[in-house]
Backbone and ligand atoms as CSV (ligand in chain L), in Angstrom:
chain,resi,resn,atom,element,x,y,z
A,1,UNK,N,N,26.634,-7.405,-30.839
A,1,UNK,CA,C,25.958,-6.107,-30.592
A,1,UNK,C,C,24.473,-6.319,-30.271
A,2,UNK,N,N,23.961,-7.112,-31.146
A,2,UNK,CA,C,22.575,-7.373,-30.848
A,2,UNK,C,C,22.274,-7.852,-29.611
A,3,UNK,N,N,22.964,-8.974,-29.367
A,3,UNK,CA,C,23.003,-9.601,-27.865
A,3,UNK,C,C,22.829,-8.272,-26.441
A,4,UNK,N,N,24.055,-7.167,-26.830
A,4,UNK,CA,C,24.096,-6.335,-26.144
A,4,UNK,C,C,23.261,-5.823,-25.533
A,5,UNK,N,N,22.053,-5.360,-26.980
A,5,UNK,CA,C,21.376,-4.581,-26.530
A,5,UNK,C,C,19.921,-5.081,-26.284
A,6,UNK,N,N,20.160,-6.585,-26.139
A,6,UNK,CA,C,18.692,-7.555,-25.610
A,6,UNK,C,C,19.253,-7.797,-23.827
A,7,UNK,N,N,20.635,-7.551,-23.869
A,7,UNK,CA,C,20.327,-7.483,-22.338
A,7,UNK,C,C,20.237,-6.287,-21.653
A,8,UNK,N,N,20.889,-5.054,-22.423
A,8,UNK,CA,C,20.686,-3.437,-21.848
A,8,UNK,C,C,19.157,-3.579,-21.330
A,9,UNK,N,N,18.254,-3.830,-22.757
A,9,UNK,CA,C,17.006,-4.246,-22.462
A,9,UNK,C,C,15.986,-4.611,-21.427
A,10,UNK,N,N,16.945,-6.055,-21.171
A,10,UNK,CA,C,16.216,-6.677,-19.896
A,10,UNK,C,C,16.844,-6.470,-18.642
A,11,UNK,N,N,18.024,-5.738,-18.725
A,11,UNK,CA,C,17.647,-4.901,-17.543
A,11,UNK,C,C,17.166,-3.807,-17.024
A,12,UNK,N,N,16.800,-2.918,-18.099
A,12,UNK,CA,C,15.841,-2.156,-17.489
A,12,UNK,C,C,14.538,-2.132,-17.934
A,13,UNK,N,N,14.389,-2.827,-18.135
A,13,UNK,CA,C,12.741,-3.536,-18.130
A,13,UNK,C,C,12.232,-4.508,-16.659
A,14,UNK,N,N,13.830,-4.946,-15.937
A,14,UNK,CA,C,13.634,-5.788,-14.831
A,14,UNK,C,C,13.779,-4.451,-13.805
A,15,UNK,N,N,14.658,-3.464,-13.710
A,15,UNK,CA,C,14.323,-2.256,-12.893
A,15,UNK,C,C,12.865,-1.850,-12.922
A,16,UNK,N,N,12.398,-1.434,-14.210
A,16,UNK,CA,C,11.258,-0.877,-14.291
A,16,UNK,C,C,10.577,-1.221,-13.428
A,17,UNK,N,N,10.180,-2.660,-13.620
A,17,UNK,CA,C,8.979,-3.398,-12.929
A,17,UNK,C,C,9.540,-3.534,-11.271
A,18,UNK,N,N,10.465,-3.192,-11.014
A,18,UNK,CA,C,10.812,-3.535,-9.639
A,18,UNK,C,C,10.367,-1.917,-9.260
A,19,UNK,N,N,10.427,-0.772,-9.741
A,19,UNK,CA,C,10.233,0.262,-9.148
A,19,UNK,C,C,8.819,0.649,-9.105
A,20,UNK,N,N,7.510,-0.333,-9.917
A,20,UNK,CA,C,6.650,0.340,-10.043
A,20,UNK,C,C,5.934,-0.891,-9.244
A,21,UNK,N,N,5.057,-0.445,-8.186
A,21,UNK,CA,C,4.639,-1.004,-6.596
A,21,UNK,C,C,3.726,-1.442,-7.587
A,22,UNK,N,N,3.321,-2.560,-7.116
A,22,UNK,CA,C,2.092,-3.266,-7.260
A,22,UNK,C,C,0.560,-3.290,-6.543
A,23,UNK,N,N,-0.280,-1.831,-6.044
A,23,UNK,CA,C,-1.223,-1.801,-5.097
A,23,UNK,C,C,-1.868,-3.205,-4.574
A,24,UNK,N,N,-2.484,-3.631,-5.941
A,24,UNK,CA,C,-2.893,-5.374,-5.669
A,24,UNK,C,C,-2.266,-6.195,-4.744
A,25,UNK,N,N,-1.217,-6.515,-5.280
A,25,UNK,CA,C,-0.265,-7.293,-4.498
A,25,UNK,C,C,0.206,-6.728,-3.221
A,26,UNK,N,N,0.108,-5.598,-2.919
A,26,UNK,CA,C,0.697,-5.152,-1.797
A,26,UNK,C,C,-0.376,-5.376,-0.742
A,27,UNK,N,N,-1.641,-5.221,-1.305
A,27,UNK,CA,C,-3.365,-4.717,-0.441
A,27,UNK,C,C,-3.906,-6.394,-0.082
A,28,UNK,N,N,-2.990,-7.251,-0.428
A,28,UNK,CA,C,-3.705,-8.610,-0.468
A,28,UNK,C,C,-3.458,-8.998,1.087
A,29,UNK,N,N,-2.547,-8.581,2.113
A,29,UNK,CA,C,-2.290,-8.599,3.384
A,29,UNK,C,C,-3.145,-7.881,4.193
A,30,UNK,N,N,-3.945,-6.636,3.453
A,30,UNK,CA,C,-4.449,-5.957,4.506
A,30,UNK,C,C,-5.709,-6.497,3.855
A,31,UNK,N,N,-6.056,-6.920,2.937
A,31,UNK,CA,C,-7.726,-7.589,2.511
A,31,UNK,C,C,-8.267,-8.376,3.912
A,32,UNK,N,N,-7.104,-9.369,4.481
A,32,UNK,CA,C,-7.697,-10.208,5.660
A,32,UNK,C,C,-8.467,-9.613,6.448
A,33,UNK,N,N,-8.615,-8.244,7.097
A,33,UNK,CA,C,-8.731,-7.604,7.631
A,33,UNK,C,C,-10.072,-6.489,6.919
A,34,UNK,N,N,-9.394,-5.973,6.113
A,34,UNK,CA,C,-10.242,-4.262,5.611
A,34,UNK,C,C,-11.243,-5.414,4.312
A,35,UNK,N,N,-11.001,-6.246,4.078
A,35,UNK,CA,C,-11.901,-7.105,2.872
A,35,UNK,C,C,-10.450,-6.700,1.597
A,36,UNK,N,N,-11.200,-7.754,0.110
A,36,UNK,CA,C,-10.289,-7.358,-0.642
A,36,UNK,C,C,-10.633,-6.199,-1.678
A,37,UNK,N,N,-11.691,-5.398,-1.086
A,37,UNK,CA,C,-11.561,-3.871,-1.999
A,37,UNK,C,C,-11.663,-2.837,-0.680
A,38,UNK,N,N,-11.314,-3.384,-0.027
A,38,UNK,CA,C,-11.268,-2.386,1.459
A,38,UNK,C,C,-12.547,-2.033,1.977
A,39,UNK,N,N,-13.744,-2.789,1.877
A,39,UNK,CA,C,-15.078,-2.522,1.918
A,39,UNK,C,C,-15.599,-2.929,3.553
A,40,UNK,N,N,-14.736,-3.635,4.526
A,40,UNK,CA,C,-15.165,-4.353,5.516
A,40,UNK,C,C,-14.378,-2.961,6.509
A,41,UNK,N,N,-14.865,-2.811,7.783
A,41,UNK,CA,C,-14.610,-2.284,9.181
A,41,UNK,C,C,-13.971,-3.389,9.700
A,42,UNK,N,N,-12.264,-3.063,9.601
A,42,UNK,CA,C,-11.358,-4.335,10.096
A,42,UNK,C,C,-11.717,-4.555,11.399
A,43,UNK,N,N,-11.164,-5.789,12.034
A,43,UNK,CA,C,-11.879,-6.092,13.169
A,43,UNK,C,C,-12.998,-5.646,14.176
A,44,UNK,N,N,-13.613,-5.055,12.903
A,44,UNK,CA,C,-15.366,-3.868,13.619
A,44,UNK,C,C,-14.735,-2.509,13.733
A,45,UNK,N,N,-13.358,-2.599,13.875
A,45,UNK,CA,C,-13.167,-1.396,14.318
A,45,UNK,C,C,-12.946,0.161,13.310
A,46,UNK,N,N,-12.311,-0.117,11.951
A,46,UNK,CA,C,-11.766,0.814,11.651
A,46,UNK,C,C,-12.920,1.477,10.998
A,47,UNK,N,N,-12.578,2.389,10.209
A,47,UNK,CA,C,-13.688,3.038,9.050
A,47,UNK,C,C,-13.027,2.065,7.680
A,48,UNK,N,N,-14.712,2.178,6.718
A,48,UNK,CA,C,-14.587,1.666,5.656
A,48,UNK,C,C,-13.182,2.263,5.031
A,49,UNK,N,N,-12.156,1.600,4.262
A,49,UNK,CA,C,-11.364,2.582,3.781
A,49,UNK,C,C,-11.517,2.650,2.640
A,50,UNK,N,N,-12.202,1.962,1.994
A,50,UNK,CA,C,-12.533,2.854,0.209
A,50,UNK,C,C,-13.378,3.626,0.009
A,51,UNK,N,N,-14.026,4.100,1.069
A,51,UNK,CA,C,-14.327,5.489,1.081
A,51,UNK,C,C,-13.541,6.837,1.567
A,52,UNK,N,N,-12.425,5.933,2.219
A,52,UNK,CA,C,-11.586,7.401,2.487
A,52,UNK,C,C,-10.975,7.530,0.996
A,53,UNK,N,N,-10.618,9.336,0.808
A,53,UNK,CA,C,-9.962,9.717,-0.220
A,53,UNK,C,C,-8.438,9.096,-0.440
A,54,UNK,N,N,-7.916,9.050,-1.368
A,54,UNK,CA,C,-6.351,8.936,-1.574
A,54,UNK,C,C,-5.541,9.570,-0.531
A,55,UNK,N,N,-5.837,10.909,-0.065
A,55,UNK,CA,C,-4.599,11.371,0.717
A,55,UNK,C,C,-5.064,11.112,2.071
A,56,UNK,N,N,-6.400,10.781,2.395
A,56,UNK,CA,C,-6.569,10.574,3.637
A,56,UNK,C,C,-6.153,9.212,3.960
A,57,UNK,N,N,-6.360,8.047,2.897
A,57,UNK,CA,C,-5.176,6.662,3.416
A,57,UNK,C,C,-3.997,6.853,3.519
A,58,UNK,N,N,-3.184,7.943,2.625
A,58,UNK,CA,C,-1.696,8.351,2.692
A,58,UNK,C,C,-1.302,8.457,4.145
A,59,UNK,N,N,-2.190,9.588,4.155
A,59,UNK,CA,C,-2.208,10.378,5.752
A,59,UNK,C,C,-1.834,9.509,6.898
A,60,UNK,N,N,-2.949,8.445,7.081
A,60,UNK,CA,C,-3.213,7.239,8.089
A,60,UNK,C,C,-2.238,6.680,8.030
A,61,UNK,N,N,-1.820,6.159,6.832
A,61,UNK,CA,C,-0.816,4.988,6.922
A,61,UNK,C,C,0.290,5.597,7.094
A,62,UNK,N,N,1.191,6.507,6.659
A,62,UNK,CA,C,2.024,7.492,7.466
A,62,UNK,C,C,2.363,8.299,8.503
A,63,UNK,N,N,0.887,7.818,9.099
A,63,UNK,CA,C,0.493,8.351,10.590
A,63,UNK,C,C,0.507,7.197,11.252
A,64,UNK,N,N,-0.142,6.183,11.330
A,64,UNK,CA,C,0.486,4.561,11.569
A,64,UNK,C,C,2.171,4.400,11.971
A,65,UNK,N,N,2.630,5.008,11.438
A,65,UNK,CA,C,4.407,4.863,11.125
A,65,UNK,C,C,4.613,5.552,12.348
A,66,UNK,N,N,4.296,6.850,11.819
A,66,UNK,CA,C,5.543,7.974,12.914
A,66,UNK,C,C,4.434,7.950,14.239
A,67,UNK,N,N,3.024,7.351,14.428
A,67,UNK,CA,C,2.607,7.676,15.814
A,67,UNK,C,C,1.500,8.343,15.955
A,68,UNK,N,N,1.482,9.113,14.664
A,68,UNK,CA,C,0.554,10.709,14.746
A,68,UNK,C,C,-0.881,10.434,14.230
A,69,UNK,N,N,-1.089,9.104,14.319
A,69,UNK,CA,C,-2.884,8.906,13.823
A,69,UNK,C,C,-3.117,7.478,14.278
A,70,UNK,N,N,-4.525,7.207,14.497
A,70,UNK,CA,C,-5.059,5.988,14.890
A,70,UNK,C,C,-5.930,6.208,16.054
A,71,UNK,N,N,-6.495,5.542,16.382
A,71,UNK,CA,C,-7.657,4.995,17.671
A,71,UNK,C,C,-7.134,3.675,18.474
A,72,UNK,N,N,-7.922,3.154,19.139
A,72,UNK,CA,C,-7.700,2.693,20.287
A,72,UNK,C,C,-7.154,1.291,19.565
A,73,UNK,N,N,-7.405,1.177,18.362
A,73,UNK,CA,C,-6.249,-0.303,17.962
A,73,UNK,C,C,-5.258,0.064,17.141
A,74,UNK,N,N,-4.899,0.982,17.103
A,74,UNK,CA,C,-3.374,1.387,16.149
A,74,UNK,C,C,-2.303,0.702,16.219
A,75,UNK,N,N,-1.975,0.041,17.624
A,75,UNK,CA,C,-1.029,-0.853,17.549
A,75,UNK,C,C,-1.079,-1.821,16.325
A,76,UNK,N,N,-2.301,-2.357,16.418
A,76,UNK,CA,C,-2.369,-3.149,15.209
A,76,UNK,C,C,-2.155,-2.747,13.630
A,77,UNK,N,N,-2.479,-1.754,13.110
A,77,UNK,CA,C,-1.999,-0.866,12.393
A,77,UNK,C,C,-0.187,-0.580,11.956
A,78,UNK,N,N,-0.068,-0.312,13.508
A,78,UNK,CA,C,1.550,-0.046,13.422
A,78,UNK,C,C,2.414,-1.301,12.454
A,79,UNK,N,N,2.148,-2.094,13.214
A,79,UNK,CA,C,2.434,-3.339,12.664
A,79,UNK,C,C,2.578,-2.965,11.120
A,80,UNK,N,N,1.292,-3.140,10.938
A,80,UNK,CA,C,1.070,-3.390,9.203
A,80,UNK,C,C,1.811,-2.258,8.206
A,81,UNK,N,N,1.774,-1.178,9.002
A,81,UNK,CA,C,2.099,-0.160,7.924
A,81,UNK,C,C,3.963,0.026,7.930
A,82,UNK,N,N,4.366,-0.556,9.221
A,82,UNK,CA,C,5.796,-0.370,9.424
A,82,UNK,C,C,6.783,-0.265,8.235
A,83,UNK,N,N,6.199,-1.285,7.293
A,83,UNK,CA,C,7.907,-1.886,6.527
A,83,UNK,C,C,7.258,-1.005,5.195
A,84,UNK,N,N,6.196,-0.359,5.262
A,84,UNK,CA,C,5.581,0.314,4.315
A,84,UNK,C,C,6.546,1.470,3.167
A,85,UNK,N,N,7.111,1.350,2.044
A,85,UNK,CA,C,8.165,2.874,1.192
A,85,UNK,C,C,6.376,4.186,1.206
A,86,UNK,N,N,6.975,4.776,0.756
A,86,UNK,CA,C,6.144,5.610,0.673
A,86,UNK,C,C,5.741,5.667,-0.940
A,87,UNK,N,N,6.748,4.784,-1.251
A,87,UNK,CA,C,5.878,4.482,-2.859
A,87,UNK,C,C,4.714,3.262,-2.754
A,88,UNK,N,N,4.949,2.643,-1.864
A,88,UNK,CA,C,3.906,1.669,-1.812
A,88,UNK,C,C,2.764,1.991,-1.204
A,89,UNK,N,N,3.027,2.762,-0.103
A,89,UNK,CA,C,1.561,3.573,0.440
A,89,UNK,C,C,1.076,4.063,-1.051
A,90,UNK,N,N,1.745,5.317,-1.312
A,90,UNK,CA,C,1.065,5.791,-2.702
A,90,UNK,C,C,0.186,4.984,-3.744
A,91,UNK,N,N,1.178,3.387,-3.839
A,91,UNK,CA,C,0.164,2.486,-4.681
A,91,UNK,C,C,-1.502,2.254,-4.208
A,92,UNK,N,N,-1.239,1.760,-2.827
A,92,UNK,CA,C,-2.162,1.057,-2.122
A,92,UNK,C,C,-3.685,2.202,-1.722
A,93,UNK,N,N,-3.129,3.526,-1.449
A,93,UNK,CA,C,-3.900,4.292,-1.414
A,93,UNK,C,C,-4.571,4.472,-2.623
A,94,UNK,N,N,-3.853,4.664,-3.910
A,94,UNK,CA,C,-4.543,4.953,-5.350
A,94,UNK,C,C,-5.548,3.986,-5.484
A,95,UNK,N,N,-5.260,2.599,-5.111
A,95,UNK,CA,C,-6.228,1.580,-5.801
A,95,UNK,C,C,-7.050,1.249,-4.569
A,96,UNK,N,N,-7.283,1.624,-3.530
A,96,UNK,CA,C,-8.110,1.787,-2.476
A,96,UNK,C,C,-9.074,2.651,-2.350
A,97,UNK,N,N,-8.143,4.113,-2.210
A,97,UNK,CA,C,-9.255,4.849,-2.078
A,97,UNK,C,C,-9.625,5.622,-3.301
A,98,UNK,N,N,-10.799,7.370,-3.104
A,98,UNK,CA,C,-11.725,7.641,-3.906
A,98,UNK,C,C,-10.408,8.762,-3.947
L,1,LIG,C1,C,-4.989,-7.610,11.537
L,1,LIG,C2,C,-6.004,-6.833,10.830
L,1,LIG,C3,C,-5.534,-5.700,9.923
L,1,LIG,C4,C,-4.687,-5.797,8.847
L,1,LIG,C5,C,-4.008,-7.056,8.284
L,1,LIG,C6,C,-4.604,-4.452,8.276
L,1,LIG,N1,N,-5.378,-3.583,9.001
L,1,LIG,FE1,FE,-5.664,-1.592,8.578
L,1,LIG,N2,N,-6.766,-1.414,10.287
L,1,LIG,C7,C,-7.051,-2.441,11.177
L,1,LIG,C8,C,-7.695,-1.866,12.361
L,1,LIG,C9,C,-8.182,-2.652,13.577
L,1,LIG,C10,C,-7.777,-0.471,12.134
L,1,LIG,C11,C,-8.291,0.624,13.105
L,1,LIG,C12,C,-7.052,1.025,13.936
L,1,LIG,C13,C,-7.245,2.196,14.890
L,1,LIG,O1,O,-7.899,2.023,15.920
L,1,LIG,O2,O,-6.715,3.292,14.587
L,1,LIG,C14,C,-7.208,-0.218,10.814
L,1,LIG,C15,C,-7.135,1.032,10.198
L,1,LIG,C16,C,-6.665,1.278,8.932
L,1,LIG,C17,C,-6.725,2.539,8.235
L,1,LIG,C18,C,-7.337,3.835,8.784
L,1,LIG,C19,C,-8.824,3.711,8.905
L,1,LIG,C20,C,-9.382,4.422,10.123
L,1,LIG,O3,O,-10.244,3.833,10.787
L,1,LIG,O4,O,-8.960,5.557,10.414
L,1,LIG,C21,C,-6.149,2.362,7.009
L,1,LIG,C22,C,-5.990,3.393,5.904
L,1,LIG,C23,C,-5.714,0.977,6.961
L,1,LIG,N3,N,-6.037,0.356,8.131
L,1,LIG,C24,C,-5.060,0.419,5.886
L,1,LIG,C25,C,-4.472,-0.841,5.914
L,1,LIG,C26,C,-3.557,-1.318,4.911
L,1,LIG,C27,C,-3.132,-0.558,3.674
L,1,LIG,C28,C,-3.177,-2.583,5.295
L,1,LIG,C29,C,-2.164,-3.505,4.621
L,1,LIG,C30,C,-0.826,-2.972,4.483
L,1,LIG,C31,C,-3.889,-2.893,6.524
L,1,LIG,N4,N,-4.647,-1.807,6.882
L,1,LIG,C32,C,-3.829,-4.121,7.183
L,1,LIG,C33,C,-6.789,-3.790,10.987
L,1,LIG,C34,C,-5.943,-4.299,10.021
């Protein structure tokens, strides 16, 4: 019984952590680019993004996806935000922006 309930346990303790996005770890791909607190104008071009608010990175990076936001390098963008859940935007925006 005990056994039982040390593995009920560890598996949902191994769900848990699989459902809850890691912003850090996710933002360490776009650091090359935006810096690693989002403080740099990626290739000169973008705006600082830790000064954009939370829903305005949401916005972008979900606008990145479907088409509906960006400037003259969005392609590049597209890219990045493609394979993006919308729980992970949510992370990446929280620990990014204001
Ligand atoms: C290869 C360099 C590069 C990487 C890597 C990169 N970005 Fe970007 N990012 C850019 C550029 C260039 C722009 C401006 C694109 C445009 O013209 O719309 C931009 C724009 C943005 C914007 C909107 C800012 C604005 O100017 O409106 C957000 C938010 C953003 N990036 C977040 C991310 C996130 C999150 C990641 C990681 C998943 C990431 N970026 C990875 C280069 C990069």
């Amino acid at each position: 019984m005990k056994k039982m309930i040390l593995a009920t346990s560890l598996i949902l303790g191994f769900c848990a952590a699989a459902m809850a996005e890691d912003g850090a770890a996710l933002f360490k791909k776009c650091a090359a680019c935006h810096g690693p607190t989002g403080e740099k104008p990626a290739l000169g071009k973008s705006k600082v993004i830790k000064d954009m608010t939370k829903a305005d990175i949401e916005k972008a990076l979900i606008g990145y996806q479907d088409g509906t936001y960006g400037a003259s390098s969005k392609a590049v963008m597209k890219g990045q935000a493609a394979s993006l859940t919308p729980a992970q935007i949510t992370a990446i925006a929280t620990l990014i922006g204001k």
